[in-house]
C-alpha positions in Angstrom: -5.1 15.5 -11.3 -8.1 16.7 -12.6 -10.3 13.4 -12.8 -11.9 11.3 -10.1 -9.7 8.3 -10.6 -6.4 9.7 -10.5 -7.6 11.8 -7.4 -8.5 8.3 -5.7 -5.3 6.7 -6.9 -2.2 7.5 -5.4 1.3 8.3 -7.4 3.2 5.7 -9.2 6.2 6.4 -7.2 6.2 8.5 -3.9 9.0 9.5 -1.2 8.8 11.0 2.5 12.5 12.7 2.1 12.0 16.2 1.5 15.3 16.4 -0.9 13.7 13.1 -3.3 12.2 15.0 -6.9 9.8 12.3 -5.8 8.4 13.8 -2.7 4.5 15.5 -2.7 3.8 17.1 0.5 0.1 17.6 -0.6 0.2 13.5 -1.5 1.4 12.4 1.9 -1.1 14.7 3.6 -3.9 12.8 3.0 -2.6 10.2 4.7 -1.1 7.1 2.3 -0.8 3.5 3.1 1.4 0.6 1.7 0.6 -3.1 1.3 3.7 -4.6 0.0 3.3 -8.6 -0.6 -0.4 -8.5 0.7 0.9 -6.8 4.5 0.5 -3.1 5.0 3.8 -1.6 6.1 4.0 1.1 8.4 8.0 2.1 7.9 8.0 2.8 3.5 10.2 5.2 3.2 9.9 5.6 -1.0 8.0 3.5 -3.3 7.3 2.8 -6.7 4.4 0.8 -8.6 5.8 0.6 -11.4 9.2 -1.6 -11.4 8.0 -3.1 -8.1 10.0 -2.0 -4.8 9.8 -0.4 -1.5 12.0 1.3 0.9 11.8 0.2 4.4 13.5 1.9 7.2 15.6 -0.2 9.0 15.3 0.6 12.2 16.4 4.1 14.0 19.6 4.0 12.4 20.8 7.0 10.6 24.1 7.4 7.8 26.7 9.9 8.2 24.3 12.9 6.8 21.5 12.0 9.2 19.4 10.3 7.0 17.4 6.9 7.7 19.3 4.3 6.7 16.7 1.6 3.9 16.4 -1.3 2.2 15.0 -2.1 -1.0 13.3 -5.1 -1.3 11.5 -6.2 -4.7 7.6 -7.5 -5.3 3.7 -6.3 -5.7 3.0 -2.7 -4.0 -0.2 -1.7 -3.6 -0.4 2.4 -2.5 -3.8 3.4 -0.9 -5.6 6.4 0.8 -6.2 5.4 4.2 -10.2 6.2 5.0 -10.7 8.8 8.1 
C-alpha cells in the first residue's frame, strides 16, 4: 500500500479470526466499518467485496472448537475506515 487511495480504501476481503489467511491485524486496527445493503453492521465477522457476502455472527453461540458460529448472506458490501 504505497498510494493514497489504496491507504483510504480498505481490503477486498478481510477477517477477524486470527487462523483466516485473510486476517490483517494492522487493517482491523484502524478501526473498519461495514455497510452491507445500505445498514452498517456491527457483528461481520469476514467479508469480501468482490463476490458480494458477509459473515455475521449469530449470536454468542460458539461450534465444537470454540469458534463463533456465522452466516453468509449474499449482496452490496461497502468496507470503510471509521473517522476518530
Amino acid at each position: 500500500m504505497t498510494d493514497a487511495a489504496s491507504a483510504d480504501t480498505p481490503p477486498d476481503r478481510l477477517s477477524v479470526d486470527p487462523d483466516s489467511p485473510f486476517h490483517d491485524a494492522e487493517v482491523l486496527a484502524r478501526d473498519v466499518g461495514v455497510r452491507f445493503k445500505g445498514e452498517e453492521k456491527t457483528n461481520v465477522e469476514e467479508y469480501c467485496v468482490s463476490e458480494g457476502w458477509v459473515r455475521l455472527a449469530v449470536g454468542n453461540r460458539v461450534d465444537r472448537r470454540g469458534k463463533q458460529l456465522t452466516i453468509k448472506l449474499q449482496g452490496p458490501v461497502e468496507p470503510f475506515y471509521r473517522k476518530g
